[in-house]
C-alpha positions as CSV (number, residue, x, y, z in Angstrom):
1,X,-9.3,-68.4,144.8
2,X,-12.0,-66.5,142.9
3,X,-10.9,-64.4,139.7
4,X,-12.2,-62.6,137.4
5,X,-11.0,-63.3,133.7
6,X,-11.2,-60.5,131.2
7,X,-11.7,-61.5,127.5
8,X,-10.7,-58.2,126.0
9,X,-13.9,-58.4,123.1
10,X,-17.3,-59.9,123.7
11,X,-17.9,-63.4,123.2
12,X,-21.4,-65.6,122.5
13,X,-21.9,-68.1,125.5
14,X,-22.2,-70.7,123.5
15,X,-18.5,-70.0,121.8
16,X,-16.8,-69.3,125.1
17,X,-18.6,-72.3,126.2
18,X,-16.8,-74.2,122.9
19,X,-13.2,-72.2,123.4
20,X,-13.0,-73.2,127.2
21,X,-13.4,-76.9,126.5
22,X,-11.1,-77.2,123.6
23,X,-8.2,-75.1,125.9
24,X,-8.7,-77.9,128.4
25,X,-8.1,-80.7,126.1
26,X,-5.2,-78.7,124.6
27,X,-3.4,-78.7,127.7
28,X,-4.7,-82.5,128.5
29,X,-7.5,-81.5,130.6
30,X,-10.4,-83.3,131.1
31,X,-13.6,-80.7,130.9
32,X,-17.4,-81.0,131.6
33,X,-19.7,-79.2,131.2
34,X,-23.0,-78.7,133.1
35,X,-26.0,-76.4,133.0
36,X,-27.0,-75.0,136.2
37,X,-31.1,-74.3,136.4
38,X,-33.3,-72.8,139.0
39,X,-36.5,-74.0,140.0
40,X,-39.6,-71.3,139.9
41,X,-43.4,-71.9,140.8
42,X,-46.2,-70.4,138.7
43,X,-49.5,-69.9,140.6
44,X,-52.5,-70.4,139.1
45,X,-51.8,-74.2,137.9
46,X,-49.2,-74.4,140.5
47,X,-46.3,-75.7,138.0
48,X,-42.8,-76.0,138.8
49,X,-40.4,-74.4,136.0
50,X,-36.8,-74.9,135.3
51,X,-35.3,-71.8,134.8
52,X,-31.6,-71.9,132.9
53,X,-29.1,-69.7,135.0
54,X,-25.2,-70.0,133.9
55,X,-23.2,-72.8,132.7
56,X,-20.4,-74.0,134.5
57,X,-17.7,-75.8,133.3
58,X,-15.6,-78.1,135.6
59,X,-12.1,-78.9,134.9
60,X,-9.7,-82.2,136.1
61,X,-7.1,-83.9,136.4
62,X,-6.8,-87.3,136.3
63,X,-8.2,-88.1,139.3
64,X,-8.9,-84.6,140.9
65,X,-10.9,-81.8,140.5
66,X,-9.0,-78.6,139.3
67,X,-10.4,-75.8,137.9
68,X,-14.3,-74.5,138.0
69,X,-15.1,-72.1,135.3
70,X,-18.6,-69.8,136.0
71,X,-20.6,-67.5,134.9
72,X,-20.6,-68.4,131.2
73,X,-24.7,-67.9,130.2
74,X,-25.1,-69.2,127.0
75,X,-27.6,-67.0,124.9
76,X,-25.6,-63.6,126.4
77,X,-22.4,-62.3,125.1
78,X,-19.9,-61.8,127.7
79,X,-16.5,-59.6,128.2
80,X,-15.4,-62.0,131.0
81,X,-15.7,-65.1,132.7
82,X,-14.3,-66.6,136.2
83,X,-12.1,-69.3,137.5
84,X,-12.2,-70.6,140.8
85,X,-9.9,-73.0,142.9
86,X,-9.5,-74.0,146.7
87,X,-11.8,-76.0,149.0
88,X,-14.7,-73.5,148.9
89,X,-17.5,-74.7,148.8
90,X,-18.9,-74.4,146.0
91,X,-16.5,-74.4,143.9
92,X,-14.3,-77.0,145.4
93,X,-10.4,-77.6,143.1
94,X,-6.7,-78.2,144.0
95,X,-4.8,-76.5,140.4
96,X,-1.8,-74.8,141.5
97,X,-1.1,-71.4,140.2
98,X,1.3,-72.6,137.8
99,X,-1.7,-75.0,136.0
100,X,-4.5,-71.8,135.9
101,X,-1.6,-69.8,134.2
102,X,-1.0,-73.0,131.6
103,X,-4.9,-72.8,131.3
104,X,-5.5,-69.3,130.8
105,X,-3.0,-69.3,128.1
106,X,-4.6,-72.0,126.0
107,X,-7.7,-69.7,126.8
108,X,-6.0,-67.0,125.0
109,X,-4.9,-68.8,122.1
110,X,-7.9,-69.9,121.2
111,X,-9.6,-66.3,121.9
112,X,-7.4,-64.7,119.6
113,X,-8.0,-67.5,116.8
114,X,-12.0,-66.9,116.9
């Protein structure tokens, strides 16, 4: 499952980033968090860049994985963000309906308090 999550008021990466971590721990979580880069090439000196693309945060259990959180990009502001579950791959999480609900409540909680 794929979803879109609407904020309701635009958000700083780097504080939706913040929020969707500390909802994870509120509901006894465990979050990381991981940049995701691309590689580019630059002719001329031939040199290999690492481009920052999105963030992506990955939420578990304790043993499995849960919940992937995207398209967070940390120096945008943002009206949205998603949350994925299921054995696509990528993302890959088993969180039943009933735990995204308990997690997109936190979520909320701690929108409304920033």
């Amino acid at each position: 499952m794929y979803r879109q999550v609407e904020i309701g008021k635009r958000i700083s990466g780097e504080a939706l980033e913040r929020i969707l971590l500390d909802a994870a721990k509120d509901i006894g979580l465990n979050a990381s968090s991981e940049d995701v880069y691309d590689t580019q090439f630059v002719l001329g000196s031939v040199r290999e860049e690492k481009v920052y693309k999105r963030t992506k945060i990955q939420l578990r259990g304790r043993v499995l994985p849960l919940i992937e959180i995207s398209e967070i990009k940390k120096k945008d502001t943002r009206s949205w963000f998603a949350v994925s579950t299921g054995v696509e791959f990528p993302p890959f999480g088993f969180a039943s309906q009933r735990t995204v609900k308990k997690y997109l409540e936190a979520v909320s909680k701690r929108v409304e308090a920033a």
